[in-house]
C-alpha positions in Angstrom: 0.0 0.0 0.0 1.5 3.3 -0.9 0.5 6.8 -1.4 -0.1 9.8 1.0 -1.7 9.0 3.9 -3.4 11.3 6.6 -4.3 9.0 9.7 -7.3 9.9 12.5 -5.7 9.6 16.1 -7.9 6.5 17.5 -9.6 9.4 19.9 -10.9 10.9 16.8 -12.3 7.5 15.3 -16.3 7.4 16.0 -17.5 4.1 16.2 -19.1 3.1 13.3 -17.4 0.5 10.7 -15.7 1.3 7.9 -17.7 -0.1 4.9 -16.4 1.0 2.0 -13.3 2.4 0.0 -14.2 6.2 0.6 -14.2 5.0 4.7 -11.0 4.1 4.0 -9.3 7.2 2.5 -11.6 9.1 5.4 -9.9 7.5 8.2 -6.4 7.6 6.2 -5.9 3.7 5.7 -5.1 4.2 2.0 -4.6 6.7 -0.1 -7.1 8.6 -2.2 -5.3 7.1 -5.7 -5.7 3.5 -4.2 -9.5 3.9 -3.9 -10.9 3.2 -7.4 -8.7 -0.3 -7.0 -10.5 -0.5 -3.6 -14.0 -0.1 -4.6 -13.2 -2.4 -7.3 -12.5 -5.2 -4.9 -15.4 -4.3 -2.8 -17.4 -5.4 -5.9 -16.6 -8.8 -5.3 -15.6 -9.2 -2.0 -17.0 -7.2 1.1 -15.0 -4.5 2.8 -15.8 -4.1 6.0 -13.4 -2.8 9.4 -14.0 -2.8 12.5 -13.2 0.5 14.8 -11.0 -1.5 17.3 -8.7 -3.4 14.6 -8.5 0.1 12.4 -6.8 1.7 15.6 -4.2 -1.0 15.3 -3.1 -0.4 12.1 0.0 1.7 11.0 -0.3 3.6 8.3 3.2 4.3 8.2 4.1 0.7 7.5 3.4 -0.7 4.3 3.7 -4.4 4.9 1.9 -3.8 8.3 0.1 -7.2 9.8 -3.3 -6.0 10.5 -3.7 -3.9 7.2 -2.7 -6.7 5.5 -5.5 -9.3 6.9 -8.2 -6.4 6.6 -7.4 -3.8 4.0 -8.6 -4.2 0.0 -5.9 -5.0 -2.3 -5.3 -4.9 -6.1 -4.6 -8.9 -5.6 -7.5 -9.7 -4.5 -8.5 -9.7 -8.5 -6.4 -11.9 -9.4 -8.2 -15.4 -9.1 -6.6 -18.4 -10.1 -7.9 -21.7 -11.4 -7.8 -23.9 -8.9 -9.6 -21.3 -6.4 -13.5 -21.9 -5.2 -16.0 -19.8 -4.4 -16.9 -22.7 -1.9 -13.1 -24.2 -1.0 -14.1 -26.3 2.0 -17.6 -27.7 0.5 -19.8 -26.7 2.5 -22.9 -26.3 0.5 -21.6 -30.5 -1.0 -22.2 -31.0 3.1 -25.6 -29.2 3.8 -28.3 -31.1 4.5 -30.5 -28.2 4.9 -30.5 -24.1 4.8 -28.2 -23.1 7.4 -26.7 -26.4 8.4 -23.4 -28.2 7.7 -22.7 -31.8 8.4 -19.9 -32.9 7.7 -18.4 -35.3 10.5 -20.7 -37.7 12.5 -20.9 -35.7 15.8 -20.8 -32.5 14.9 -22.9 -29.7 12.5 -22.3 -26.5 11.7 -25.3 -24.2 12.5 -25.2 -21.0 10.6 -27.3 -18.1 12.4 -26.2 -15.2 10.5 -23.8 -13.8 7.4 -22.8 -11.2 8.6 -19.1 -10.2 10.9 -17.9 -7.8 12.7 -14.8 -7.5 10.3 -14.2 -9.1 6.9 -10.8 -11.1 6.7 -9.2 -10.8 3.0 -8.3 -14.2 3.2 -11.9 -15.5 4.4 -12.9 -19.3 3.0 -16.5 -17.8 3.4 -15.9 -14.8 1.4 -18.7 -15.1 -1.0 -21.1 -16.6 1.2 -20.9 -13.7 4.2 -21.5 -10.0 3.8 -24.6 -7.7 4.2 -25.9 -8.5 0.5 -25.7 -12.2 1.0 -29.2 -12.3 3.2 -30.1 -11.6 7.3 -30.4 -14.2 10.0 -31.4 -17.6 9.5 -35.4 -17.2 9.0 -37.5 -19.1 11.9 -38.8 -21.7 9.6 -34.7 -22.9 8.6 -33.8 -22.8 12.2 -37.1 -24.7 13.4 -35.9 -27.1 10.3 -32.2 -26.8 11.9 -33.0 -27.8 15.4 -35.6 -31.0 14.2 -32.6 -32.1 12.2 -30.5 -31.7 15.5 -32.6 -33.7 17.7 -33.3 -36.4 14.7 -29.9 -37.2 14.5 -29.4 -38.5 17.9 -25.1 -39.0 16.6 -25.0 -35.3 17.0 -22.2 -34.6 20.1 -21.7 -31.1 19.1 -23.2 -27.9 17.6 -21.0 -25.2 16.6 -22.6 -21.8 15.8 -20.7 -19.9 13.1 -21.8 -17.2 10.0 -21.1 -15.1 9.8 -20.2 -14.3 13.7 -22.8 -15.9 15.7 -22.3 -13.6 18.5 -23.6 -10.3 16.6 -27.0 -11.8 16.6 -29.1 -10.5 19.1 -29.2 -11.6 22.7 -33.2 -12.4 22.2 -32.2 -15.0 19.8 -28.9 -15.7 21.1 -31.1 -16.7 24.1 -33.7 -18.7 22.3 -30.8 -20.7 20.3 -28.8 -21.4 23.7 -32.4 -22.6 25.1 -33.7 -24.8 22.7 -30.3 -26.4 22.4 -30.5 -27.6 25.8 -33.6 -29.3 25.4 -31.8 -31.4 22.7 -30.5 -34.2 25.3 -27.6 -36.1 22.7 -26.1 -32.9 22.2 -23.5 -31.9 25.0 -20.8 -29.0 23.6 -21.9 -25.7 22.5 -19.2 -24.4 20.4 -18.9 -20.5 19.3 -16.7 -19.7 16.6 -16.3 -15.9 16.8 -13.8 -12.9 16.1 -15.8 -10.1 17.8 -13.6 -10.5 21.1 -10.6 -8.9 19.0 -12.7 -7.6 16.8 -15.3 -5.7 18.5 -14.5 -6.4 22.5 -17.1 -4.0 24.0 -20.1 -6.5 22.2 -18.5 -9.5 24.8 -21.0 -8.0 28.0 -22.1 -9.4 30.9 -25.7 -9.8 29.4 -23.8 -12.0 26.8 -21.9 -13.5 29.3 -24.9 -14.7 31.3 -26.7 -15.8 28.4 -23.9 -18.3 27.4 -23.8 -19.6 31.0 -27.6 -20.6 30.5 -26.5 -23.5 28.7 -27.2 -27.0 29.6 -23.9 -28.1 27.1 -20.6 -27.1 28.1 -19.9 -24.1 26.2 -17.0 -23.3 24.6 -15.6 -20.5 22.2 -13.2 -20.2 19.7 -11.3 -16.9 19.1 -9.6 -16.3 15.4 -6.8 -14.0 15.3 -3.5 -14.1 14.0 -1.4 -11.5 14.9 -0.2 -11.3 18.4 -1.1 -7.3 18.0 -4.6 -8.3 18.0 -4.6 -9.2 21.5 -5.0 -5.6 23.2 -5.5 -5.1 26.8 -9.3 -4.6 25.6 -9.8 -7.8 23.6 -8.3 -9.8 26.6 -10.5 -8.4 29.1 -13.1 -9.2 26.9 -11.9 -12.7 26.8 -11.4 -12.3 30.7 -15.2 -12.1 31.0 -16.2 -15.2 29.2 -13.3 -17.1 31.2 -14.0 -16.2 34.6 -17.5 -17.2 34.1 -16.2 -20.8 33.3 -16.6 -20.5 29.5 -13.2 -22.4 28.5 -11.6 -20.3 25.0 -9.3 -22.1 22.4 -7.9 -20.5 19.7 -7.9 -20.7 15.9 -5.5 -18.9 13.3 -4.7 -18.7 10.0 -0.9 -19.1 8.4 -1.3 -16.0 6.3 2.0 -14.9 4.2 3.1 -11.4 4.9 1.4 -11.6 8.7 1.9 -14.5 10.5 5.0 -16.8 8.6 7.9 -16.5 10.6 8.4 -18.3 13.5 9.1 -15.5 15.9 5.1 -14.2 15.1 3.9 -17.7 15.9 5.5 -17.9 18.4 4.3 -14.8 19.9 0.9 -15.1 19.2 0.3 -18.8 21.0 2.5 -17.7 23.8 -0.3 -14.5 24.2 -3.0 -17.3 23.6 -1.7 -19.2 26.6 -0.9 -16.0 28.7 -4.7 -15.0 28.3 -5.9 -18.4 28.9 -6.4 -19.2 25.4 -5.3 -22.8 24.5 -4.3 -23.1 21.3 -6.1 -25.2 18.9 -5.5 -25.1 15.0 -3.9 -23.5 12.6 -5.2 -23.5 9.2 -3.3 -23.9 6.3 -5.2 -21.1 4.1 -7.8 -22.3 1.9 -8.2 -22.0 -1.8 -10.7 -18.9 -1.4 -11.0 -16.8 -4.6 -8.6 -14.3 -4.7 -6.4 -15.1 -2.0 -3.4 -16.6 -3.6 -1.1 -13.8 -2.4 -1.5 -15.3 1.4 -0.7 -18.9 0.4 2.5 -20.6 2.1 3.0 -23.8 0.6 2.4 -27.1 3.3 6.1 -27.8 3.1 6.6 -23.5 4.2 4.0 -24.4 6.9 5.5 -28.2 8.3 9.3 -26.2 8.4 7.8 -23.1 10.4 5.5 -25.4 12.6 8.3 -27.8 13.1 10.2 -24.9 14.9 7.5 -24.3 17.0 8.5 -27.6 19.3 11.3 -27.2 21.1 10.9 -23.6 21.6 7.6 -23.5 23.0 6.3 -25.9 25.6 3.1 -28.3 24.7 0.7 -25.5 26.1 1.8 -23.3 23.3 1.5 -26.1 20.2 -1.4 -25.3 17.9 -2.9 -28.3 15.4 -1.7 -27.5 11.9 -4.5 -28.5 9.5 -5.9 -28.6 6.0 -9.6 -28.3 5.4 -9.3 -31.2 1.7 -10.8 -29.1 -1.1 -14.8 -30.3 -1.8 -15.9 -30.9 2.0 -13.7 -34.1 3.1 -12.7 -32.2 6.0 -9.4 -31.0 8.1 -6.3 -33.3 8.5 -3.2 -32.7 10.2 -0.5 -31.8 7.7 2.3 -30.9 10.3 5.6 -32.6 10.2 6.4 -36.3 11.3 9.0 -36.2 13.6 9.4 -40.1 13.5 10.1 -42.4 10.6 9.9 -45.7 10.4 13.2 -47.9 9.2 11.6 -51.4 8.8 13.7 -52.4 11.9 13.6 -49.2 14.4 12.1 -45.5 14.4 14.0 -43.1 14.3 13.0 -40.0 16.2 14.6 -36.7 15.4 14.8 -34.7 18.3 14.0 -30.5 18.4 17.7 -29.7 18.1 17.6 -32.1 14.8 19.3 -34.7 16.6 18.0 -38.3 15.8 17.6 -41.3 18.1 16.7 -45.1 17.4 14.0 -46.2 19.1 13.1 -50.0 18.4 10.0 -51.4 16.7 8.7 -53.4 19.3 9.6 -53.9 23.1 11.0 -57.8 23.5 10.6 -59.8 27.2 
């Protein structure tokens, strides 16, 4: 991003989102000459920014973290062949409107399409957005919750978007309720960025609502940039833990923000320090438009693979790749173990390797 800029002090930053390229150039994110480009992206993919996150930003540093994960850019047009408008199949795994089933135990339960912020890199880019429909309607989320309690296999409901948690506490409520009448179903999990992204929305109302719940409740913050993790989105976070709502974590291994391993590192040592247990980390999915924040898996293993050793097992996030057309996440990290025919060999975090045999003998 280059050009003049003319930044807003954060005190001078009212709090309504920034929507659209001219929002942009207004609160001196990017110049005025990088607008058209901007509101050409915005076409296709929605802008959309967050008060909190646009404080973070520096406009004096062009390859800045948090610009790079939220701000339009002219590579965004580029779209390559192999890229999907649906990457991780969701729609080849939806049984009905607003429900994903992919794995056995667990669905997906869409309530909204809407976030507080709009990641460049989203898997769900074409799907969320405020042109892409409201809430769930009553009649899909009646249909939702009598496919629920059908399928009696169902361990797990995960509420996602969209950001389930800017829906409103009314039917936050009557979601959290009618779940625990569901008796098979015993984890509630909340996939959300609004702690980072929006901190003030994480009250005690919302708070009390979650601890309503006959499941256990968990929620899952994405971020990926230790930056992210102000004083305000922890003590947002602080609220939901000290009412005994457990938080993992989940990131995405974005070039240009997060690939190096003193960043990872970083960030899942501030996870753990806010009581945030690291949980994946996504290889980046093959979202139109999105090519410039692709690693390859073998970038990924070597930076992940310098993650042991130098943090302890608190700090180790899952590395995983959601398979193209809705097969799912497997672990792609590296194998620190190889088999010989007669021994393993395990290679040690210094790179050392050790001979361990096949099989114990009396």
């Amino acid at each position: 991003m280059e050009g003049a800029r003319a930044p807003l002090p954060p005190e001078r930053l009212d709090d309504a989102p920034l929507r659209s390229a001219a929002d942009l150039v207004a609160a001196g994110l990017i110049a005025q000459e990088q607008s058209a480009v901007a509101a050409e992206v915005a076409r296709q993919f929605t802008i959309g920014l967050s008060r909190p996150l646009a404080a973070l930003i520096d406009p004096d540093d062009p390859d800045d973290p948090i610009a790079r994960q939220f701000l339009p850019d002219a590579a965004e047009l580029t779209v390559l062949p192999e890229e999907r408008g649906d990457p991780i199949g969701d729609a080849a795994r939806s049984p009905i409107e607003g429900l994903v089933h992919r794995y056995p135990d667990r669905v997906l339960l869409k309530l909204i399409h809407v976030c507080p912020v709009y990641c460049r890199f989203c898997f769900r880019r074409e799907m969320v957005g405020p042109g892409q429909g409201g809430p769930l309607s009553a009649e899909a989320l009646d249909a939702a919750f009598h496919y629920i309690a059908q399928h009696r296999e169902i361990f797990e409901v995960i509420l996602t978007g969209g950001d389930p948690l800017l829906v409103g506490p009314r039917r936050l409520a009557d979601v959290v309720a009618r779940l625990a009448a569901i008796e098979h179903v015993k984890i509630l999990r909340i996939h959300t960025r609004v702690p980072v992204a929006e901190p003030a929305l994480i009250t005690d109302a919302l708070v009390n609502i979650l601890r309503q719940a006959r499941q256990t409740v968990y929620v899952a913050l994405h971020a990926n940039h230790p930056r992210e993790l102000t004083t305000q989105a922890r003590a947002a976070c602080d609220r939901l833990i000290d009412a005994g709502i457990p938080m993992v974590s989940q990131s995405v291994l974005l070039r240009g923000v997060n690939d190096n391993v003193e960043t990872l590192a970083e960030l899942m040592r501030s996870f753990v320090a806010a009581r945030i247990k690291p949980y994946y980390l996504h290889h980046p999915d093959l979202a139109r438009g999105t090519s410039h924040f692709r690693l390859s898996i073998a970038e990924g293993r070597a930076l992940v693979q310098q993650l042991r050793g130098r943090l302890s097992g608190l700090c180790q996030p899952l590395y995983v790749l959601d398979i193209p057309g809705g097969f799912g996440k497997v672990p792609v990290g590296p194998s620190f173990v190889t088999n010989t025919g007669e021994a393993f060999q395990a290679e040690d975090f210094n790179g050392g390797f050790h001979t361990y045999p096949t099989a114990q003998t009396s």
